[in-house]
C-alpha beads as a LAMMPS data file, in Angstrom:
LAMMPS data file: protein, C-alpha beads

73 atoms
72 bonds

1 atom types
1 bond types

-500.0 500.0 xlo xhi
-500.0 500.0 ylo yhi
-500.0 500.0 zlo zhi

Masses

1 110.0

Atoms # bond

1 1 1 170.415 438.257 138.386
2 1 1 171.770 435.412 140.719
3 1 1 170.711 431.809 139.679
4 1 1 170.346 428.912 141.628
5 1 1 170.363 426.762 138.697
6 1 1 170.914 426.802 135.278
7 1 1 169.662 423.913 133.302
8 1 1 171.073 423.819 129.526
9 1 1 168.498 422.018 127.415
10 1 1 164.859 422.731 126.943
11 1 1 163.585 419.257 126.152
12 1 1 161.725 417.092 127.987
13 1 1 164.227 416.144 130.999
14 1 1 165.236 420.154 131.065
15 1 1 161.898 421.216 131.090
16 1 1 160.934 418.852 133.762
17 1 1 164.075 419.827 135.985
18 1 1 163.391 423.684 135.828
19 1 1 159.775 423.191 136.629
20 1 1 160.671 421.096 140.138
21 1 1 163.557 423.526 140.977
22 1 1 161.376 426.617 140.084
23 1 1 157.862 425.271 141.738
24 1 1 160.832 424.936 144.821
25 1 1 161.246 428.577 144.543
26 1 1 164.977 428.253 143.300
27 1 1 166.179 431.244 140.546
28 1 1 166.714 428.893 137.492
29 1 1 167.839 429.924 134.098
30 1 1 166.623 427.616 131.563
31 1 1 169.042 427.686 128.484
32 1 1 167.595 426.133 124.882
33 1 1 168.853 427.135 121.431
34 1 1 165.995 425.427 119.985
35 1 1 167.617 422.834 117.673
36 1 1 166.299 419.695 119.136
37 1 1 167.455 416.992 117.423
38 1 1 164.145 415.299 117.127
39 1 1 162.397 418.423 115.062
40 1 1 161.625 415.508 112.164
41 1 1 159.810 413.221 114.835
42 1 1 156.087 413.716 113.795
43 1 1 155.247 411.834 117.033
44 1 1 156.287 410.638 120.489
45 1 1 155.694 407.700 122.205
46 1 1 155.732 406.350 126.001
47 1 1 155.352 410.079 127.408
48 1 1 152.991 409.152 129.807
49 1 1 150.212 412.408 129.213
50 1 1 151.759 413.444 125.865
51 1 1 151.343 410.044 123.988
52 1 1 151.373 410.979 119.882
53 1 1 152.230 414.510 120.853
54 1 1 154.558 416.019 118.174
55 1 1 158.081 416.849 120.170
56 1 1 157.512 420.149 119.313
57 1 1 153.857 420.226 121.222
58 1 1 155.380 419.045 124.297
59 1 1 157.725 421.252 124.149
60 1 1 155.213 423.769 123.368
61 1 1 152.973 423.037 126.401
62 1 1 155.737 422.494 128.907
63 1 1 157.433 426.317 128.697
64 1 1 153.677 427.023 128.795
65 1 1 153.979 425.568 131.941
66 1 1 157.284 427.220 133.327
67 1 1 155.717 430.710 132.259
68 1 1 153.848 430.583 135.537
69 1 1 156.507 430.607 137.422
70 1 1 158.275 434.035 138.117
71 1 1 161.626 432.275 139.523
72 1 1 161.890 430.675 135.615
73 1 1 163.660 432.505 133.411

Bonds

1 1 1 2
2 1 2 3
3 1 3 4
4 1 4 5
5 1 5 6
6 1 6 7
7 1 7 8
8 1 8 9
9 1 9 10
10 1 10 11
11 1 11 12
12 1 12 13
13 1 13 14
14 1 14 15
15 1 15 16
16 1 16 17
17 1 17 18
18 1 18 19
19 1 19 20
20 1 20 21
21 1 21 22
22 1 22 23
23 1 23 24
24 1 24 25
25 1 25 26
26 1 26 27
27 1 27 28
28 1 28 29
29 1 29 30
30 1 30 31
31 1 31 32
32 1 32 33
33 1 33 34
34 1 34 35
35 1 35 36
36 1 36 37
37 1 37 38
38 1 38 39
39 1 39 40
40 1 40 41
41 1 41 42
42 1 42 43
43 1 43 44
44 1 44 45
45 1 45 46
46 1 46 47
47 1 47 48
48 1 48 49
49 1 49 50
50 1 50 51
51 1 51 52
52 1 52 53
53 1 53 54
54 1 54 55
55 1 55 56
56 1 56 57
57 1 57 58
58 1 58 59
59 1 59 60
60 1 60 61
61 1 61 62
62 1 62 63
63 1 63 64
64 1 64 65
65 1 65 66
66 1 66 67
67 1 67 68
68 1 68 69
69 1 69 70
70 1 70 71
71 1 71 72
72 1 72 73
């Protein structure tokens, strides 16, 4: 497949980047080898919405997210 994008990183900013380019109907290949370097963080702050969210929940809900887009991949 042909990609628009490809966004290396599935954290936060990554995430957030493949969900605008995707929602804009771009291909984008999101790339994440999952071995974030903040797996011991038991909680995040200043995420506006995911306030005391474990890293690994937000991470969680946001490829939730991207799964309803069929130009994510």
């Amino acid at each position: 497949m042909l990609y628009d994008c490809i966004v290396v990183g599935g954290g936060p900013a990554g995430a957030n980047a493949a969900l605008v380019l995707g929602r804009a109907k771009l291909n984008v290949l999101l790339i994440d080898d999952d071995q974030a370097r903040n797996k011991v963080t038991h909680e995040s702050h200043g995420f506006i919405t995911n306030d005391r969210l474990s890293p690994t929940e937000i991470k969680k809900r946001a490829f939730n997210d991207l799964l309803k887009y069929p130009t994510i991949h």
